[in-house]
C-alpha positions as a printed NumPy array, in Angstrom:
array([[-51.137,   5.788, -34.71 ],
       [-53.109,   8.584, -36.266],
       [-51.589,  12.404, -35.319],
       [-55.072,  12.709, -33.738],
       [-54.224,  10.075, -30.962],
       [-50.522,  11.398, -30.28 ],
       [-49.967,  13.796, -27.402],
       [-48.776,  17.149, -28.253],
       [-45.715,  18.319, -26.465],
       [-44.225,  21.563, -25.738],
       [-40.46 ,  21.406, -24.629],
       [-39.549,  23.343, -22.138],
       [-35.448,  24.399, -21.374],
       [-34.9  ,  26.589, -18.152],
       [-31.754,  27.789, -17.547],
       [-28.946,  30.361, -17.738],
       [-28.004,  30.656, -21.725],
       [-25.386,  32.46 , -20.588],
       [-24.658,  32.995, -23.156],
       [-26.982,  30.169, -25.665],
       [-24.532,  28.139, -27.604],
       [-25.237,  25.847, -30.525],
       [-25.592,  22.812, -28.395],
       [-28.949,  24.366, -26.305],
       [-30.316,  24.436, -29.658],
       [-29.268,  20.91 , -30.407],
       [-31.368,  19.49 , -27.624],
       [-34.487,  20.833, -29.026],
       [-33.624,  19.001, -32.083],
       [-32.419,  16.366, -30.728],
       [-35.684,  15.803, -28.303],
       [-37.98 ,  16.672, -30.955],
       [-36.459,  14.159, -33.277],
       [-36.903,  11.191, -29.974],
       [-40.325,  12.379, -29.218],
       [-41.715,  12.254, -32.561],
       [-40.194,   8.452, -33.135],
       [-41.824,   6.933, -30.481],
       [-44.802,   7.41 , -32.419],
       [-46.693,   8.573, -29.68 ],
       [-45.903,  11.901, -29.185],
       [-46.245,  14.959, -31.383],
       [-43.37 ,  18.206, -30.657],
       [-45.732,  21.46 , -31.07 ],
       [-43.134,  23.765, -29.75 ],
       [-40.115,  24.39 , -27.671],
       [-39.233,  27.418, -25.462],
       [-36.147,  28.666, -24.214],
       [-36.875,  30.571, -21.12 ],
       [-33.565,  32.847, -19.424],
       [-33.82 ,  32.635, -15.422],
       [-33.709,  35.662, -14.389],
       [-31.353,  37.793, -12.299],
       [-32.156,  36.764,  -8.651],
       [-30.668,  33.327,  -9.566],
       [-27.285,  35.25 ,  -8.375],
       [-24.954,  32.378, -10.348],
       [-21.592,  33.289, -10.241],
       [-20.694,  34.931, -14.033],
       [-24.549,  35.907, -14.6  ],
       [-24.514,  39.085, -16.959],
       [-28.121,  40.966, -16.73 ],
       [-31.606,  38.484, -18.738],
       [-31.765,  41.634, -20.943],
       [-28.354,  40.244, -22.715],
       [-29.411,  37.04 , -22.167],
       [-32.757,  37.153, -23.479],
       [-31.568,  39.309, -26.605],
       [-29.092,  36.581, -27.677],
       [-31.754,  33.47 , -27.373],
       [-33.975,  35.774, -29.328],
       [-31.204,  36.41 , -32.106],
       [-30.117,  32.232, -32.039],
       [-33.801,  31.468, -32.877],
       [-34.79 ,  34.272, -35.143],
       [-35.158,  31.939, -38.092],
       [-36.447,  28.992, -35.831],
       [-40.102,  27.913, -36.833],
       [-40.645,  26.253, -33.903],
       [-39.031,  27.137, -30.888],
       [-39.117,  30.623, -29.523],
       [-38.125,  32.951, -26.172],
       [-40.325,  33.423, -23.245],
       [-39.492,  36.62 , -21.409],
       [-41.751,  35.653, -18.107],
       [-39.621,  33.664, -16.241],
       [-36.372,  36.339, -16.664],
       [-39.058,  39.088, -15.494],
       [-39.339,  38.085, -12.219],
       [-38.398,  40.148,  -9.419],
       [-37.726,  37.058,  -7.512],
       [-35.978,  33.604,  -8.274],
       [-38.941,  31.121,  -9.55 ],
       [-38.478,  27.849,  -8.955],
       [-38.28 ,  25.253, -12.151],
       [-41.738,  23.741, -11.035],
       [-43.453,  27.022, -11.343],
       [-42.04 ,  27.992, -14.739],
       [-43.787,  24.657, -15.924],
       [-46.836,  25.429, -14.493],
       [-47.051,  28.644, -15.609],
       [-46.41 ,  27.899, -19.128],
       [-49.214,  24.741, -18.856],
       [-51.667,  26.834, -17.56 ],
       [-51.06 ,  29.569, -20.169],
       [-52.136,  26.522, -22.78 ],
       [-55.007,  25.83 , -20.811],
       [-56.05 ,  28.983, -20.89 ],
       [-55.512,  29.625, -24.536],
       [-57.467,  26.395, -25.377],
       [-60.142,  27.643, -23.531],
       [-60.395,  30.815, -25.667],
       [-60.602,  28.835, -28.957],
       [-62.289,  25.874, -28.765],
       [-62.282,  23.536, -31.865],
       [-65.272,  23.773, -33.186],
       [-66.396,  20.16 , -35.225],
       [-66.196,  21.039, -39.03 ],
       [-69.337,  18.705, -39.47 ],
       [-71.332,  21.072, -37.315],
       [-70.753,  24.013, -38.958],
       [-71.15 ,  22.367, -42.474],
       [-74.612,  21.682, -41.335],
       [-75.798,  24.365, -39.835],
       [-75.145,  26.706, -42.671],
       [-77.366,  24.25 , -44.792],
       [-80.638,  24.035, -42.281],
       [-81.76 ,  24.489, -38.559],
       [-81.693,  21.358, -36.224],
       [-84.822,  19.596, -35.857],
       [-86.402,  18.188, -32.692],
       [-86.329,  14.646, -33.914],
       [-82.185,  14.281, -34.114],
       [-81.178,  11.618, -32.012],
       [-79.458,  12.944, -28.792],
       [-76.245,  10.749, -29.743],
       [-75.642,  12.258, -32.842],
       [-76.22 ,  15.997, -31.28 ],
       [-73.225,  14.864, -28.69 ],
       [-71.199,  14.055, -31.642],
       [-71.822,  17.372, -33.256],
       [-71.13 ,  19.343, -30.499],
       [-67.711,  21.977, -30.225],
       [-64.632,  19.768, -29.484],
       [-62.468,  20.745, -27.413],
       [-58.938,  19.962, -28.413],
       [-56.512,  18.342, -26.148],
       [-54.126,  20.868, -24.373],
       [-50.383,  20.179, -24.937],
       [-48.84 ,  19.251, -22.116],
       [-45.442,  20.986, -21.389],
       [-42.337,  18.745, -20.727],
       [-38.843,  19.899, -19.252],
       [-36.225,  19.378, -21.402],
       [-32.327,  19.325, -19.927],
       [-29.227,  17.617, -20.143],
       [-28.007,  14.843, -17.659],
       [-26.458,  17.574, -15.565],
       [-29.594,  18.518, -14.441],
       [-30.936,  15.511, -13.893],
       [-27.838,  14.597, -11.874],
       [-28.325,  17.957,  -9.378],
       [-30.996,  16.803,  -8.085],
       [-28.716,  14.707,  -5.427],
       [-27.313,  18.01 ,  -4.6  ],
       [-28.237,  19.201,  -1.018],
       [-31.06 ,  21.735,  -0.482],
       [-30.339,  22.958,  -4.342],
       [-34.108,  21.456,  -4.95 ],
       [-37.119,  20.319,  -2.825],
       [-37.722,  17.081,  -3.192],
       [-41.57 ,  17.998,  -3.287],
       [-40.377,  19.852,  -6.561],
       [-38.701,  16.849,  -7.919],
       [-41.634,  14.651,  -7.555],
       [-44.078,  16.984,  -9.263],
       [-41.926,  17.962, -11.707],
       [-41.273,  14.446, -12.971],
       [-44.74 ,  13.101, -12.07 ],
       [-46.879,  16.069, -13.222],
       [-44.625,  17.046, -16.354],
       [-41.713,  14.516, -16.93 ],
       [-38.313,  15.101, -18.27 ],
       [-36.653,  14.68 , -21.584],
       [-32.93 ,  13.992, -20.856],
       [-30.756,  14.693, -23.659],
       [-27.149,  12.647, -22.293],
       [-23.86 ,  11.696, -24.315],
       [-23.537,   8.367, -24.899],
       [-22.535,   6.267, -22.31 ],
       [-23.31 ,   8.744, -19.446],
       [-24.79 ,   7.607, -16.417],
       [-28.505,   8.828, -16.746],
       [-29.978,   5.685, -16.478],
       [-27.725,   4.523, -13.318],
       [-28.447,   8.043, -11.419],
       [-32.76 ,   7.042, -12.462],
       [-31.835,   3.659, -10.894],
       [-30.438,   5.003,  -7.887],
       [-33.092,   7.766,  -6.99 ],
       [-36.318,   5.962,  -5.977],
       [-38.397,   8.823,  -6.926],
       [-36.941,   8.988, -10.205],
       [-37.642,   5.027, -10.609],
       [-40.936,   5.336,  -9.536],
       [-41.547,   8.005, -12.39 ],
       [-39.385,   6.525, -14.842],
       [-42.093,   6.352, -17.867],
       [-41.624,  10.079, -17.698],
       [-38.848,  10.241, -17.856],
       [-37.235,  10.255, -21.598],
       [-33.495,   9.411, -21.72 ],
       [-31.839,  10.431, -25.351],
       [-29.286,   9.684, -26.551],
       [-26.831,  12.322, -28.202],
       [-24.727,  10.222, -30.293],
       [-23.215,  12.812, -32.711],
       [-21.294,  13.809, -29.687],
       [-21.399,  18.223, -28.891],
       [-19.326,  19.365, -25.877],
       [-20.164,  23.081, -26.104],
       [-20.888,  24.793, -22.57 ],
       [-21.786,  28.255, -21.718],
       [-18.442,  28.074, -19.57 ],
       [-15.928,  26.983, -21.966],
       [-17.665,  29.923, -24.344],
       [-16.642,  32.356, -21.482],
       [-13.354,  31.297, -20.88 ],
       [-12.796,  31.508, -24.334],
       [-13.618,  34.776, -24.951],
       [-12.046,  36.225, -21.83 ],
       [ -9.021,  34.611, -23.231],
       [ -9.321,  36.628, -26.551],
       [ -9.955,  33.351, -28.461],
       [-12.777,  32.912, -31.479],
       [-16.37 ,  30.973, -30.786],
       [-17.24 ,  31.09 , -34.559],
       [-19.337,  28.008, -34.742],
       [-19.491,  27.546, -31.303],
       [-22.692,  29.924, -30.855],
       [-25.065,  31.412, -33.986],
       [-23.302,  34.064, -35.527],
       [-25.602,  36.967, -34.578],
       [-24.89 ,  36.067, -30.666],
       [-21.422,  36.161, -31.184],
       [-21.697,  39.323, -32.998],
       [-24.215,  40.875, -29.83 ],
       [-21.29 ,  39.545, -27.793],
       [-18.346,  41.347, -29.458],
       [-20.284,  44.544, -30.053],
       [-21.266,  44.999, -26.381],
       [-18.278,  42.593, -24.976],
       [-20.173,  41.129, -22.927],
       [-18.131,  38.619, -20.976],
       [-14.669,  39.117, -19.331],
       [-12.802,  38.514, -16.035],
       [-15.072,  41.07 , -14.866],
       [-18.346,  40.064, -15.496],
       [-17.077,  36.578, -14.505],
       [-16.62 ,  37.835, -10.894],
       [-20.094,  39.053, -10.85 ],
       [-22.103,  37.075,  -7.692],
       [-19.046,  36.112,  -6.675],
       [-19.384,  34.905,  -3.044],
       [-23.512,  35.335,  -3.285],
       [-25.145,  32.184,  -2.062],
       [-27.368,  30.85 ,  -5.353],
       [-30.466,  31.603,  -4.961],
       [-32.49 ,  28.252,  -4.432],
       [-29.512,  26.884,  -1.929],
       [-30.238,  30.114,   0.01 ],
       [-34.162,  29.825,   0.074],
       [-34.215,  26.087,   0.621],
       [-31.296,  25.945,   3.236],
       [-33.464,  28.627,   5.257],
       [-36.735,  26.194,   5.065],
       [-34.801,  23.746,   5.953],
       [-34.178,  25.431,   9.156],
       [-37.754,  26.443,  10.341]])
């Protein structure tokens, strides 16, 4: 298939990076890598974007940290970068509006530079148009637009998996999400993705958009264990980039403390959704 014909994708990753570890960069990697294979898809970008503070998770230090150390783990990334929108918000934003935000900001962006067809502008340095051009060939000639990428959520099969939690999303927000946008799943071999897909009937209905990948060089690095670990006193060297760890050590970031921040504060979407629930 010719790179014209492929879709271009951006990946999207939502979530705490709290702090980013070496296996959220992994997924971009590891999605890209999927994406590009099937021969009908072309990765463009990926971007990491910090939820902000309203999320009130239990252990959440401030998106100014968190933003800071995403920005430091992909300073010498070519292709994936930081969004700050999403960690700006006053108010907790709901995954489905991140992704529309960020696939309206390509729209918009396409709009402001249109691709204009190399064969026109070839020509009309060399002479005027004349009357007598057939009106097919004019079309032909015209400014192309080019296609706008569309924007794709990327996450691990834990995400995938909360959807079945109770009132934690809308189930209006799951169908968009995976009917409008789609998911790229990055799971450990032999995980269950494909049975939770089966057992969700919106998720089956939807499953062309939904991209299950499989991590076989297996990586179980979580934000938690990094935590625990350091309010332990024990090393992450090669467990995160070495510039977050050293942002983490200069401003020691996480201990028992900061672990105990939110405590006993309903998360955000459980509190929002539980109180539509009710009206």
């Amino acid at each position: 298939m010719e790179n014209s014909e492929k879709t271009e994708v951006v990946l999207l990753a939502c979530g705490s990076f709290n702090p980013i570890t070496n296996m959220h960069l992994r997924l971009f990697e590891l999605a890209k890598d999927y994406m590009n294979g099937t021969g009908r898809y072309t990765v463009v970008k990926g971007i990491i974007s910090p939820v902000g503070d309203a999320y009130k998770k239990k252990g959440l230090i401030p998106a100014y940290h968190r933003v800071i150390m995403a920005e430091l783990a992909t300073k010498n990334s070519k292709w994936v970068e930081v969004d700050t929108w999403e960690s700006l918000q006053k108010e907790w934003k709901e995954t489905l509006k991140v992704l529309r935000h960020h696939q309206e900001k390509l729209e918009a962006s396409n709009c402001d530079h249109p691709q204009n067809s190399p064969t026109l502008e070839r020509l009309g340095r060399k002479r005027k148009w004349t009357e007598k051009q057939d009106s097919s060939q004019k079309k032909s000639l015209e400014p192309k637009t080019k296609a706008v990428p569309k924007v794709k959520l990327l996450c691990g099969a834990d995400l995938l998996e909360s959807f079945a939690v109770p009132n934690l999303w809308k189930s209006e927000d799951i169908t968009q999400i995976v009917a409008n946008y789609g998911l790229i799943c990055v799971t450990r071999a032999g995980n269950d993705a494909q049975k939770f897909i089966y057992e969700s009937d919106v998720l089956w209905k939807h499953q062309s958009n939904i991209h299950v990948v499989n991590e076989w060089i297996t990586n179980d690095i979580s934000s938690t264990k990094i935590r625990r670990a350091l309010r332990r006193g024990q090393s992450i060297r090669y467990l995160v980039p070495d510039l977050v760890q050293e942002y983490i050590e200069k401003h020691n970031l996480y201990s028992s403390e900061s672990e105990d921040r939110n405590a006993g504060v309903i998360l955000a979407p459980l509190r929002r959704n539980t109180a539509e629930a009710k009206t």
